[in-house]
Backbone as CSV, one residue per row, in Angstrom:
resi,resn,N_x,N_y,N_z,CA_x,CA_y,CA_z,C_x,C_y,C_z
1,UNK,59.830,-9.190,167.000,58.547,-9.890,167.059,57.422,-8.919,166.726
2,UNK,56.222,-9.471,165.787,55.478,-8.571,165.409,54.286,-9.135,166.246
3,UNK,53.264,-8.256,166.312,52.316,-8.581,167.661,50.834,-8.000,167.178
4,UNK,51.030,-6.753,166.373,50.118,-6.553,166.071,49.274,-6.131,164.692
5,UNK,50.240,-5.200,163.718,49.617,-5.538,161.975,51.187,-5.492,161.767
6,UNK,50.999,-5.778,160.324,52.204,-6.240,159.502,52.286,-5.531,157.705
7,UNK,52.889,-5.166,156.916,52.836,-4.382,155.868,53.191,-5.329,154.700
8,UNK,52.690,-4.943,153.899,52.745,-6.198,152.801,54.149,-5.882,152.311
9,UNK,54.688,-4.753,152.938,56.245,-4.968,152.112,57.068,-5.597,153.346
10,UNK,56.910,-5.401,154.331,57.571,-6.676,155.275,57.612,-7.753,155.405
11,UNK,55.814,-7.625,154.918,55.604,-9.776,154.728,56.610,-10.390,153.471
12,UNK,56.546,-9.396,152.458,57.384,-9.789,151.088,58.593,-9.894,151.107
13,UNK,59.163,-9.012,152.343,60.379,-9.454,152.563,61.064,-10.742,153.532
14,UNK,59.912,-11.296,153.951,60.286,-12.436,154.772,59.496,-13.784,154.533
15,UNK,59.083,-14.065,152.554,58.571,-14.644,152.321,59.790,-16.314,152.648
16,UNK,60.650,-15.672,152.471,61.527,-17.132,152.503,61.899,-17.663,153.593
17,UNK,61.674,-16.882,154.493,61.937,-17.301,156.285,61.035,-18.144,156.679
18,UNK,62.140,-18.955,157.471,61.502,-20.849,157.436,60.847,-20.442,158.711
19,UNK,61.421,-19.337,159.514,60.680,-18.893,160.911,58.986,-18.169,160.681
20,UNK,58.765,-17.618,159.694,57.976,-17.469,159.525,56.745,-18.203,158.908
21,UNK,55.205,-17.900,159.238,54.165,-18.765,159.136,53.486,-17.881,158.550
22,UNK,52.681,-18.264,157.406,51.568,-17.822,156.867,50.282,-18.267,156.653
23,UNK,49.334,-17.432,157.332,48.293,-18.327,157.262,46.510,-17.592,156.812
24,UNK,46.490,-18.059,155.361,45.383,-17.411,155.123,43.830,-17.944,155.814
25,UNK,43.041,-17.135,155.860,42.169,-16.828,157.081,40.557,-16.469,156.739
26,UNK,40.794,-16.455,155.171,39.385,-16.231,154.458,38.317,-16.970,154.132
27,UNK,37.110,-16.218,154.680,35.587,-17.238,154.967,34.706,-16.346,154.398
28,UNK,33.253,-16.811,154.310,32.679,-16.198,153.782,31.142,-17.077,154.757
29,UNK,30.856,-15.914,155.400,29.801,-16.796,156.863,28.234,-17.326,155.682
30,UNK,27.957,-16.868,154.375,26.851,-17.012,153.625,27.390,-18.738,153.301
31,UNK,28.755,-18.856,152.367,29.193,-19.742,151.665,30.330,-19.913,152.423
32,UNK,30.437,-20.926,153.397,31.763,-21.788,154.154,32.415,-22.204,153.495
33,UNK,32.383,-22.587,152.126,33.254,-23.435,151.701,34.245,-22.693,150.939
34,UNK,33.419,-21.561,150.566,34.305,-20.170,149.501,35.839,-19.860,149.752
35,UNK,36.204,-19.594,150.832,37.228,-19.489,151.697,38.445,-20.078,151.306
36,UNK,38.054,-21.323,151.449,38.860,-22.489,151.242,39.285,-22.724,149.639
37,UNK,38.288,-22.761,148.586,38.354,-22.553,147.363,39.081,-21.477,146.530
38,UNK,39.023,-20.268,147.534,39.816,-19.245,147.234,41.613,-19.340,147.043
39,UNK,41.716,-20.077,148.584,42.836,-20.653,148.691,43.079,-21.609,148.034
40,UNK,42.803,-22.163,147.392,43.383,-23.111,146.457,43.418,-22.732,145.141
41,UNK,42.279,-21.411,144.829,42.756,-20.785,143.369,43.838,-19.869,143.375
42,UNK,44.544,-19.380,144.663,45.538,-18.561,144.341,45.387,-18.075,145.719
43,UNK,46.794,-17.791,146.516,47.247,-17.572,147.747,48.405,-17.247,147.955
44,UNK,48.979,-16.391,149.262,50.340,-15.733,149.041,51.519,-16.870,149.304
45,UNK,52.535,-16.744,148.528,52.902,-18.044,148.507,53.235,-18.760,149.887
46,UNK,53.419,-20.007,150.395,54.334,-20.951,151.171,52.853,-20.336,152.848
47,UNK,51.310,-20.316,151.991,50.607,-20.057,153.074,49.854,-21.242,153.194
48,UNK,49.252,-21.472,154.743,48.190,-22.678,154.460,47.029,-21.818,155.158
49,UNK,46.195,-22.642,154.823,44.838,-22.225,155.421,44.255,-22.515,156.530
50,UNK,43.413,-21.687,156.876,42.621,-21.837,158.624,40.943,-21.506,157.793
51,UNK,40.560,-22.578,158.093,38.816,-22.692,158.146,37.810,-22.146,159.683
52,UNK,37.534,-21.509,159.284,36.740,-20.492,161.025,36.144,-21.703,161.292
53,UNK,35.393,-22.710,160.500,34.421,-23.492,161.210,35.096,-24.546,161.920
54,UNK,36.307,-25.252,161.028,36.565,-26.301,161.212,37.977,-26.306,162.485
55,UNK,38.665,-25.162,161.928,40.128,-24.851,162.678,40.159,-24.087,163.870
56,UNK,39.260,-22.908,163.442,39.151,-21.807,164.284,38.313,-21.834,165.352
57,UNK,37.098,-23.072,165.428,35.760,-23.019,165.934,35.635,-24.328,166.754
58,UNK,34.807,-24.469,168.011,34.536,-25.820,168.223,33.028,-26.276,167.894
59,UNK,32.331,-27.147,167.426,31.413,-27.709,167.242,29.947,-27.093,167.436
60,UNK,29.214,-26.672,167.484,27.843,-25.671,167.816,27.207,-26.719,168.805
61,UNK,27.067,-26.442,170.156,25.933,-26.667,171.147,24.743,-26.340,170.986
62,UNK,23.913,-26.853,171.919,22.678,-26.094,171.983,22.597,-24.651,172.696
63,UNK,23.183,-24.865,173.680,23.741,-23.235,174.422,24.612,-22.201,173.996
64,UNK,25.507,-22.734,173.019,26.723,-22.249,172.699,26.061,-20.798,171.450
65,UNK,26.700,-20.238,171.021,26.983,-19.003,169.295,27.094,-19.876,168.610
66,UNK,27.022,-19.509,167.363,27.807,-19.766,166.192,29.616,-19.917,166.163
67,UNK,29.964,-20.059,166.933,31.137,-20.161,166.890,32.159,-19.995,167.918
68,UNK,31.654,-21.489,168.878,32.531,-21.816,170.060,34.064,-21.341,170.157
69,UNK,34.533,-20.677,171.017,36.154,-21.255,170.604,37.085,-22.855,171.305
70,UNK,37.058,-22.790,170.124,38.091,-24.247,169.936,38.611,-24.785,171.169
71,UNK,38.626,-26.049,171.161,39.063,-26.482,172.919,40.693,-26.223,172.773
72,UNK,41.627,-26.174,173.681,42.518,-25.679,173.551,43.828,-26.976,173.093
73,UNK,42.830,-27.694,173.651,44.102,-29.095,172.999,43.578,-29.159,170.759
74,UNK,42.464,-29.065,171.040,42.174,-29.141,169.494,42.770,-27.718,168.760
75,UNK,42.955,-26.880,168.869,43.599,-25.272,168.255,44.806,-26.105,168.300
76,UNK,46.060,-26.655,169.794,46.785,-27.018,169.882,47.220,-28.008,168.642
77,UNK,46.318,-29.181,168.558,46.996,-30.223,167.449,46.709,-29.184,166.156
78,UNK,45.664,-28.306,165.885,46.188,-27.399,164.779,47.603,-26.862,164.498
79,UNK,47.654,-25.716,165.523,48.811,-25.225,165.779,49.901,-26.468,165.180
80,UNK,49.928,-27.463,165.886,51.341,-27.783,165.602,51.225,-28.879,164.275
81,UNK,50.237,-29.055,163.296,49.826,-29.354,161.950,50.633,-28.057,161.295
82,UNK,50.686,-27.481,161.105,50.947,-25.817,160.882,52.552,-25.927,161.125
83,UNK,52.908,-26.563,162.042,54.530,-26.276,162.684,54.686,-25.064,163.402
84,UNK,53.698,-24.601,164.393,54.246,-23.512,165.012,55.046,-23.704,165.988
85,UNK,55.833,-22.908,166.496,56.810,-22.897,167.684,57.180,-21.929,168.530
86,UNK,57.688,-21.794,169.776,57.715,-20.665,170.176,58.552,-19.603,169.523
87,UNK,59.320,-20.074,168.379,59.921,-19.198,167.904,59.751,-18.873,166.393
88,UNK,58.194,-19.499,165.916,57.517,-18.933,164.750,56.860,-17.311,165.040
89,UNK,57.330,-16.841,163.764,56.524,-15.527,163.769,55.324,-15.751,163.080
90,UNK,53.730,-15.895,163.136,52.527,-16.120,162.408,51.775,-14.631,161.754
91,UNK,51.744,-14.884,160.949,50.924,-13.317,159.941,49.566,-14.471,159.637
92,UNK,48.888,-13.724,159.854,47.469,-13.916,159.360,46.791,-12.964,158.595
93,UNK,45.956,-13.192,157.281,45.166,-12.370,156.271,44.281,-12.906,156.244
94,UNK,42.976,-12.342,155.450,42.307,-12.392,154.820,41.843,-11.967,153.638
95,UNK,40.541,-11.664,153.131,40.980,-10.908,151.671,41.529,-9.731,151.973
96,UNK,40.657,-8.923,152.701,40.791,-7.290,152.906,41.015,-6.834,154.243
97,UNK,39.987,-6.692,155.200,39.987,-6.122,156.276,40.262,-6.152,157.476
98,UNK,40.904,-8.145,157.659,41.189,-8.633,158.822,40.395,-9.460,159.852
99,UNK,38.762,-9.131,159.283,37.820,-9.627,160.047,37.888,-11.016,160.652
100,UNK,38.375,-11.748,159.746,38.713,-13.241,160.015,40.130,-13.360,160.888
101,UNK,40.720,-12.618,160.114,42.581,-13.158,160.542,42.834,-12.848,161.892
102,UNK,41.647,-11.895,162.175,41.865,-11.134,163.546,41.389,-12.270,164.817
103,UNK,40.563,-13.287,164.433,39.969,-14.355,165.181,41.646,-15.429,164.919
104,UNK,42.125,-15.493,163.943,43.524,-16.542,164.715,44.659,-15.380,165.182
105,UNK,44.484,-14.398,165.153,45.581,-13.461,165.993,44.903,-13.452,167.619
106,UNK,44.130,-13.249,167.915,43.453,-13.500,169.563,43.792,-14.955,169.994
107,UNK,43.322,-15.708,168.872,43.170,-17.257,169.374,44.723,-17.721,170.190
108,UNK,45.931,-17.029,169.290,46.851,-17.624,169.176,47.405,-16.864,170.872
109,UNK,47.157,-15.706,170.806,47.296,-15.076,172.113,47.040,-15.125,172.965
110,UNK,45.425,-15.555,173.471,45.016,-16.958,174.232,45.326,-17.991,174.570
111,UNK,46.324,-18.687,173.913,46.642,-20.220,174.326,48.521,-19.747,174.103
112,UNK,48.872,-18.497,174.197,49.973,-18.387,174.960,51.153,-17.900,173.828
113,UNK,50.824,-17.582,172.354,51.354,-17.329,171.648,51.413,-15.675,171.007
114,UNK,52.054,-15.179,171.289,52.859,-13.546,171.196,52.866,-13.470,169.452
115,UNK,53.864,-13.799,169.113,54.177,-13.535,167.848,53.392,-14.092,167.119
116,UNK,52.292,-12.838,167.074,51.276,-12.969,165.653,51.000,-11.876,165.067
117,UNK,50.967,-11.357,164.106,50.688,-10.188,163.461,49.317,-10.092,161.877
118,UNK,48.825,-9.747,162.384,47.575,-9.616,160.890,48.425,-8.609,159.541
119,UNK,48.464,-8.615,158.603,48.499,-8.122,157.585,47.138,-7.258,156.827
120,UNK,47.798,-5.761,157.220,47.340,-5.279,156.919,46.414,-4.536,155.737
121,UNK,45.534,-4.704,155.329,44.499,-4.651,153.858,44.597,-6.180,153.510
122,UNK,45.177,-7.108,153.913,44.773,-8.360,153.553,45.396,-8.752,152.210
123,UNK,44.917,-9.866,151.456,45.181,-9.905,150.181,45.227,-8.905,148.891
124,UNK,43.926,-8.129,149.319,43.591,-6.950,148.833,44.676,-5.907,148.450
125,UNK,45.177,-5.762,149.425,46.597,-4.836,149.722,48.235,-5.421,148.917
126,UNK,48.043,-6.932,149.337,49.013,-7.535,148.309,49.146,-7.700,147.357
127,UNK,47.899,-8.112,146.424,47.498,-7.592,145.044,47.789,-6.363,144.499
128,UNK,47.445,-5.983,145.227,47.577,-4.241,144.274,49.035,-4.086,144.525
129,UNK,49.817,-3.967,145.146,51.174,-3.999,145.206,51.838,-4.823,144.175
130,UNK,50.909,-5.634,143.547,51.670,-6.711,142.370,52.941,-7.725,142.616
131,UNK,52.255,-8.032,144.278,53.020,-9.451,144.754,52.640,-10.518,144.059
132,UNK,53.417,-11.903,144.334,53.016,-13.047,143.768,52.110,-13.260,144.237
133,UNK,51.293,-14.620,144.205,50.372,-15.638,144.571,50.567,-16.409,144.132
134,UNK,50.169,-17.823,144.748,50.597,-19.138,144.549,49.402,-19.911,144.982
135,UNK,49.730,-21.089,144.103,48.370,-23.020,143.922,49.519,-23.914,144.604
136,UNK,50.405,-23.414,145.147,50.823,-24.451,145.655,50.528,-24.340,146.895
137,UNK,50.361,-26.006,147.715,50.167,-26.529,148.811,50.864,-26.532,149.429
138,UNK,51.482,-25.942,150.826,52.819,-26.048,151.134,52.906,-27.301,152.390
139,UNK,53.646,-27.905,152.982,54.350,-29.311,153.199,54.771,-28.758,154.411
140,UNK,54.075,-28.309,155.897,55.079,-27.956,157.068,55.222,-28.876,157.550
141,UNK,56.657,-29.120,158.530,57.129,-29.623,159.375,56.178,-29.686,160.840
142,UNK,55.673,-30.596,161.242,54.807,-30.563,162.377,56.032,-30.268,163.295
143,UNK,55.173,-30.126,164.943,55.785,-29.568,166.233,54.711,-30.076,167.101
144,UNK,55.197,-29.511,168.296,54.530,-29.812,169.243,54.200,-28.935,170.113
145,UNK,53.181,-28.412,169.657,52.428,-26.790,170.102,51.920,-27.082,171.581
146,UNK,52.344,-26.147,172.449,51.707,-26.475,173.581,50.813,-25.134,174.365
147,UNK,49.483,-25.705,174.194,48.812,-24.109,174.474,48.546,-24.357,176.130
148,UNK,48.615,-23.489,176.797,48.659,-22.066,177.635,47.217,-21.441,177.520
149,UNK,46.131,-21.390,177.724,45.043,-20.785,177.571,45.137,-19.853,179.030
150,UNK,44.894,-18.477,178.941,44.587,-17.138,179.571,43.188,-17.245,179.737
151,UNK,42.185,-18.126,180.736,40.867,-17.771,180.697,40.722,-15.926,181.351
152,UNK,41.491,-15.367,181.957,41.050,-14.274,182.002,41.160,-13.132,180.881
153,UNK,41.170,-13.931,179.470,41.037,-13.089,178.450,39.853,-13.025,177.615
154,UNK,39.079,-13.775,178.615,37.247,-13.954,177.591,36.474,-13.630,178.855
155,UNK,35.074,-13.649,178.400,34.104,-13.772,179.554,32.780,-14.740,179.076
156,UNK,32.429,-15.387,179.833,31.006,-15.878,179.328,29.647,-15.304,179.738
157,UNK,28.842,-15.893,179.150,27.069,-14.776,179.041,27.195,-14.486,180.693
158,UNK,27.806,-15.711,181.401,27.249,-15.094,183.339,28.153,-13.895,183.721
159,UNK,29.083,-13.917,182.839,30.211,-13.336,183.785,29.735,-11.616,183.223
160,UNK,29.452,-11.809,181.959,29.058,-10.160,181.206,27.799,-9.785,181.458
161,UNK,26.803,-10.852,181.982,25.768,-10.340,182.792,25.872,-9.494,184.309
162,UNK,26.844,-9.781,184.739,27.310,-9.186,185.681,27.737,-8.383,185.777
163,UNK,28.115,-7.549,185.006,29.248,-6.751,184.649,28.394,-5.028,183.959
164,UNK,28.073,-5.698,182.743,27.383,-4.992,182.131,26.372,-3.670,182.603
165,UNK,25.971,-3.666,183.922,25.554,-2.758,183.998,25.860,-1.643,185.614
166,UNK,27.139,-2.296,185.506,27.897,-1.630,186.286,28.694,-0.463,185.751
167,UNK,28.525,0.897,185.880,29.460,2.214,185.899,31.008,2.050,185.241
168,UNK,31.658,1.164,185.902,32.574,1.034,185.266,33.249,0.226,184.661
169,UNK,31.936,-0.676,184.043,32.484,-1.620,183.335,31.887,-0.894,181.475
170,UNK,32.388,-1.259,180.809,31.741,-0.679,179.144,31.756,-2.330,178.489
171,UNK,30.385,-2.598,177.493,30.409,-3.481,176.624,29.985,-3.139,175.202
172,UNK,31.354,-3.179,174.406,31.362,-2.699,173.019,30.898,-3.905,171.905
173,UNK,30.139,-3.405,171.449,29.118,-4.545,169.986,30.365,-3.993,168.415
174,UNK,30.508,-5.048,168.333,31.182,-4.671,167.281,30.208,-5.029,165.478
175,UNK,29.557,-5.060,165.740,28.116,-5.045,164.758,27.825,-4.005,163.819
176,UNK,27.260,-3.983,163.132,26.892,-2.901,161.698,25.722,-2.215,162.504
177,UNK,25.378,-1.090,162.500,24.632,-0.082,163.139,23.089,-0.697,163.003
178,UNK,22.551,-1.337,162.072,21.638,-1.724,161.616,20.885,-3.085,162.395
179,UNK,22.352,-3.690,162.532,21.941,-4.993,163.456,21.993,-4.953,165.072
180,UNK,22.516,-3.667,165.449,22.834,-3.423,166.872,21.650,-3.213,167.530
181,UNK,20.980,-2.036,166.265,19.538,-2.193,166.916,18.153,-2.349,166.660
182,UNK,18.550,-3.819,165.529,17.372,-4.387,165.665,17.076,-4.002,164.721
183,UNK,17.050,-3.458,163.646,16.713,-3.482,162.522,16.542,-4.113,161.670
184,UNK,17.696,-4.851,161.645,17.897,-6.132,160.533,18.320,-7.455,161.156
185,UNK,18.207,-8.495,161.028,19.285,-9.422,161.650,19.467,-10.859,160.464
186,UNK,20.410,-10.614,159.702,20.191,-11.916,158.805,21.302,-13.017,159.259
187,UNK,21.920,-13.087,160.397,22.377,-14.628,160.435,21.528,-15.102,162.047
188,UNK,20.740,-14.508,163.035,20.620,-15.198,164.051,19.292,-14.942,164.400
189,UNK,18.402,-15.272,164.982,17.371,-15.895,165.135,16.455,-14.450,166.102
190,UNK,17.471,-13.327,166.685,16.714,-12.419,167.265,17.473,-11.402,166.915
191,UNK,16.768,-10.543,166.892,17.586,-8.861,166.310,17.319,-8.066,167.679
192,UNK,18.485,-7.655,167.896,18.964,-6.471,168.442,20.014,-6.439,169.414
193,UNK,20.446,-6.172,171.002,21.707,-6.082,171.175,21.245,-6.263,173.285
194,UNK,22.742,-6.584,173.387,22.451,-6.877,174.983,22.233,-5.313,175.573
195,UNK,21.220,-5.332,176.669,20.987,-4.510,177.172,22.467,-3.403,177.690
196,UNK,22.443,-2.374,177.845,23.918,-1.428,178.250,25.358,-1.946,177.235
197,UNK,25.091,-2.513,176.290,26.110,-2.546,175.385,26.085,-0.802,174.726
198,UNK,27.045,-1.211,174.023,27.640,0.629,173.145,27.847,-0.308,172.099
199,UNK,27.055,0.673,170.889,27.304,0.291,169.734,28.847,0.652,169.379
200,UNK,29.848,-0.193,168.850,31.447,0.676,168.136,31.577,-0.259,167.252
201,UNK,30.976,0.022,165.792,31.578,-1.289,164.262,32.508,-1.393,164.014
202,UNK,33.354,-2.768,164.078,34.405,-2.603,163.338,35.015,-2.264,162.136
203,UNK,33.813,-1.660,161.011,34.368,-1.137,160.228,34.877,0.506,160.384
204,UNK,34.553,1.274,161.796,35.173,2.613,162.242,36.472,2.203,162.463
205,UNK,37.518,0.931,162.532,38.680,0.704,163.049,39.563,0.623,161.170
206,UNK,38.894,0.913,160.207,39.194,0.993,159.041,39.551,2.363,158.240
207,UNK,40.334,2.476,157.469,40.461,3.846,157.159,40.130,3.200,155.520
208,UNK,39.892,4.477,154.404,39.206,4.053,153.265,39.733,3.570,152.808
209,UNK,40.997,2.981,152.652,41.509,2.010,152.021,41.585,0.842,152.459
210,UNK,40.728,0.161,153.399,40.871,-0.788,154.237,42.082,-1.609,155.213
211,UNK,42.611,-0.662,154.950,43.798,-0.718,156.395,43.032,0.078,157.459
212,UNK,43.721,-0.797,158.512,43.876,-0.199,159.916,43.980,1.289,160.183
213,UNK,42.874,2.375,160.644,43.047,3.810,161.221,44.752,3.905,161.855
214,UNK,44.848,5.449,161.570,45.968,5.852,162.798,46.071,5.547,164.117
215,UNK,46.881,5.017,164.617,47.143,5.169,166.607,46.509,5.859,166.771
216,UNK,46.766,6.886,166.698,45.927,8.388,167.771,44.203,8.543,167.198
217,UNK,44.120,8.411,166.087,42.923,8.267,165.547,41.889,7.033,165.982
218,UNK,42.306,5.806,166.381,41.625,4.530,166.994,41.607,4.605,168.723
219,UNK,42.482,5.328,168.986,42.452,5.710,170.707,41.599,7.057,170.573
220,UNK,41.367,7.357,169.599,40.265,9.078,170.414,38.692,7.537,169.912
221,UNK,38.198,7.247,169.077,37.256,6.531,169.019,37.300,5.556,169.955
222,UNK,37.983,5.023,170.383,37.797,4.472,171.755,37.376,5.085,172.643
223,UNK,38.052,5.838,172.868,38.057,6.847,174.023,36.896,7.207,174.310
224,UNK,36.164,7.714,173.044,34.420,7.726,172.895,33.497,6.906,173.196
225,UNK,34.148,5.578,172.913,32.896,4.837,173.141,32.944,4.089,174.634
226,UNK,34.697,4.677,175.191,34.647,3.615,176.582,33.926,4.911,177.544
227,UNK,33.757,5.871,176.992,33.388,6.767,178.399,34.066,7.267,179.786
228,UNK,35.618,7.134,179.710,36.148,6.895,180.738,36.292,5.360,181.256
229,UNK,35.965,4.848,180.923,35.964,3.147,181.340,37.198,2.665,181.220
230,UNK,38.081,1.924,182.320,39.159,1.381,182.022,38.746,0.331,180.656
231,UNK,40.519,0.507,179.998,40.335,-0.792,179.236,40.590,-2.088,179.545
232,UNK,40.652,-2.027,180.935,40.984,-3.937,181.455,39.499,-4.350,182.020
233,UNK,38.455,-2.937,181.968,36.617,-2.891,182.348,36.342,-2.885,181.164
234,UNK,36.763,-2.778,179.807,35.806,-2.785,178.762,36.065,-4.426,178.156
235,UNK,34.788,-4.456,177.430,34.461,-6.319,177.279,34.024,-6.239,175.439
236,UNK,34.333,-6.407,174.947,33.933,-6.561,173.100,33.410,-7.792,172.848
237,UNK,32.010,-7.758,172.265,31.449,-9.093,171.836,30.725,-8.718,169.936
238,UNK,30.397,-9.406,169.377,29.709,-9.040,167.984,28.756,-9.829,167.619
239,UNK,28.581,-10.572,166.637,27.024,-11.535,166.484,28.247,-13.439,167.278
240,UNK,29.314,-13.479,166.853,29.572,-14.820,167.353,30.670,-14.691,167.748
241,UNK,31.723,-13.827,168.198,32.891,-13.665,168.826,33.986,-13.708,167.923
242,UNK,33.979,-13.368,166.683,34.522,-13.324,165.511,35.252,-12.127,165.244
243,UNK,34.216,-11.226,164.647,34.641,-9.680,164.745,34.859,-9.016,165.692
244,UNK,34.371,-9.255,166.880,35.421,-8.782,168.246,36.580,-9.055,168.257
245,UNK,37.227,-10.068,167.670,38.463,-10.066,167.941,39.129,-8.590,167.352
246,UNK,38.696,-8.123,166.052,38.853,-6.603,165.532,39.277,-6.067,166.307
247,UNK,38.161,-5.506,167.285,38.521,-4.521,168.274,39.616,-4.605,169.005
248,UNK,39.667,-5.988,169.862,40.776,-5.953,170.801,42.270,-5.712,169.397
249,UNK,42.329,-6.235,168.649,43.497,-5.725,167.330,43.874,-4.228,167.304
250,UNK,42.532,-3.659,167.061,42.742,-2.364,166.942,43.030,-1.474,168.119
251,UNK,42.526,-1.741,169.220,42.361,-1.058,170.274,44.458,-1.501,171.263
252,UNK,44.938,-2.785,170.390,46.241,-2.796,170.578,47.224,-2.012,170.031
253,UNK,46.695,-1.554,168.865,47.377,-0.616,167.733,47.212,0.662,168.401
254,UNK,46.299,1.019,168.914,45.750,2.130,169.557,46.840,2.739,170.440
255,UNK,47.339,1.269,171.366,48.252,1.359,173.007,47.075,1.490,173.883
256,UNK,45.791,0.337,173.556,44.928,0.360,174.342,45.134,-1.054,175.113
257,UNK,45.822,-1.734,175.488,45.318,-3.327,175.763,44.693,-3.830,177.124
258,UNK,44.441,-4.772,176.983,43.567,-5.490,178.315,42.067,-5.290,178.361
259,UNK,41.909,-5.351,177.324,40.367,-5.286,177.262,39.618,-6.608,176.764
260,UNK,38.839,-7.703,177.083,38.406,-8.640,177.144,37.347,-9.270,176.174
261,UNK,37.310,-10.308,175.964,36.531,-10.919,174.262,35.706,-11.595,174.996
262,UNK,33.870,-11.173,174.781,32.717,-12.015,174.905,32.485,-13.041,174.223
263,UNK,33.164,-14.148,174.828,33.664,-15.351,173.475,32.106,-15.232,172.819
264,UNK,31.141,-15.750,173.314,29.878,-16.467,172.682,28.913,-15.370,171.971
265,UNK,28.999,-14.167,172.800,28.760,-13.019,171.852,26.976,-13.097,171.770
266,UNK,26.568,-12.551,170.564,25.287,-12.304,170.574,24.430,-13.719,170.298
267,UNK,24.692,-14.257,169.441,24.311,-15.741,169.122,24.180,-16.331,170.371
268,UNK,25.066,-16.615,171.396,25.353,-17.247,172.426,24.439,-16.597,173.302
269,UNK,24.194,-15.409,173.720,23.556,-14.884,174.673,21.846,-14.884,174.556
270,UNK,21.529,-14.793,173.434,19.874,-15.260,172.886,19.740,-16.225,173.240
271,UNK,20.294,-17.353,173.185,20.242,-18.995,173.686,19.216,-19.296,174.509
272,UNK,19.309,-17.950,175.795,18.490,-18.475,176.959,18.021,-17.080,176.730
273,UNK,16.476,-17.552,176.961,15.317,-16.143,176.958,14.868,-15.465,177.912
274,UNK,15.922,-15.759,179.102,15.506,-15.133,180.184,16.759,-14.181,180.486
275,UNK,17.472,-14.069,179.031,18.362,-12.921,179.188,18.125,-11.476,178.306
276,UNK,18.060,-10.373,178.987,17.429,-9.135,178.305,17.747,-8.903,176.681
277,UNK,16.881,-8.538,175.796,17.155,-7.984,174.436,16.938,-6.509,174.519
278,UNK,17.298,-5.626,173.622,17.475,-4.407,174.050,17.329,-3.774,172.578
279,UNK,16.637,-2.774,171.926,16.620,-2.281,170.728,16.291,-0.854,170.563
280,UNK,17.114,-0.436,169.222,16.783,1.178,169.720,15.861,1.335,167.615
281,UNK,15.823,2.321,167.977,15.401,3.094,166.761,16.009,3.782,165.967
């Protein structure tokens, strides 16, 4: 069982395994629909697609981020659209870096499902290797997915308000340096970052070829940014609970686990203005 990345020469070797699930994972937060279009101009073969808004996401509140997670019976009738089972193995990609695929590898782990693994460099990585791709639509066998949701694997704005500025708790922003503090903010309505968060981007969990850093290399950058902080006390949130999932990925690769996803994230926490903004220079 694979759990946490996957190599494009493993995926290639288990393209014909009926146990196995493929599921491309690519969005584009400017153009929603890109994603999807992609996948239908060319995709690794016998894969279907996951839409962040539609599959991955539940509906936008007035209180809520950009990107609820999914009620667990609705992921569920996904899931088993898909044909998963307890004894599917699921790989998830995207083009390159995981950013997306890494939101149905958490999801799936959340509502009680182990065997998921991201593919590592994404499409990106499969291409250049001079794998196939495929326009065909593939035809799964439905099931009857039954999710299991772990609420002690998220937290909401009350629970990380609480938390946050306690000694031994750490809250990691998984954000571009620029938007952490306030510099820039082009998808949400206020720039800058929750008060006692630690800036850590998920693009430091990347090595230059857009795969996944070394083990030992993603546990010393942790290590940095938790301060000593257990990792079942550290909490990862980003602009909508998306790219956090990254971290907890990487920080598994690491032999870091138990560290917790701010579902609603920064989007979600602006909502109400009587919660601190925080900006540096």
């Amino acid at each position: 069982m694979l759990t946490t990345l996957v190599s494009v020469d493993t995926l290639a070797a288990h393209l014909q395994d009926p146990r196995w699930l493929i599921v491309d994972c690519r969005f584009d937060l400017a153009q929603p629909a890109a994603g999807e279009a992609a996948y239908r101009a060319g995709h690794i073969p016998g894969a279907v697609y996951a839409h962040l808004d539609r599959d991955l996401s539940s509906p936008i509140t007035p209180t809520s981020g950009r990107h609820p997670l999914p009620h667990p019976e609705h992921f569920a009738a996904t899931a088993s659209r898909w044909g998963i089972t307890p004894e599917t193995q699921v790989i998830a990609y995207d083009a390159d870096n995981g950013m997306y695929a890494a939101r149905l590898w958490w999801l799936l782990r959340w509502v009680g499902h182990r065997a998921v693994a991201v593919l590592d460099g994404g499409l990106k990585a499969w291409t250049a290797a001079a794998l196939p791709t495929s326009t065909a639509i593939p035809v799964r066998q439905p099931s009857h997915f039954q999710a299991h949701p772990n609420r002690d694997l998220w937290l909401d704005a009350e629970q990380v308000q609480a938390r946050v500025r306690q000694p031994d708790w750490r809250l990691l922003d998984a954000r571009a340096p620029e938007r952490f503090s306030g510099k820039v903010e082009p998808l949400d309505t206020v720039a800058g970052h929750v008060p006692g968060a630690r800036n850590h981007p998920f693009a430091t969990n990347l090595a230059s070829d857009g795969r996944f850093g070394a083990p030992e290399e993603l546990r010393r950058r942790y290590e940095q940014s938790q301060a000593g902080v257990a990792d079942d006390h550290t909490i990862v949130m980003c602009g909508s609970g998306v790219t956090a999932c990254h971290l907890l990925l990487a920080m598994e690769v690491a032999g870091k686990p138990g560290a917790r996803l701010y579902a609603g994230s920064w989007s979600e926490w602006i909502r109400d203005p009587r919660r601190g903004v925080a900006t540096t220079d």
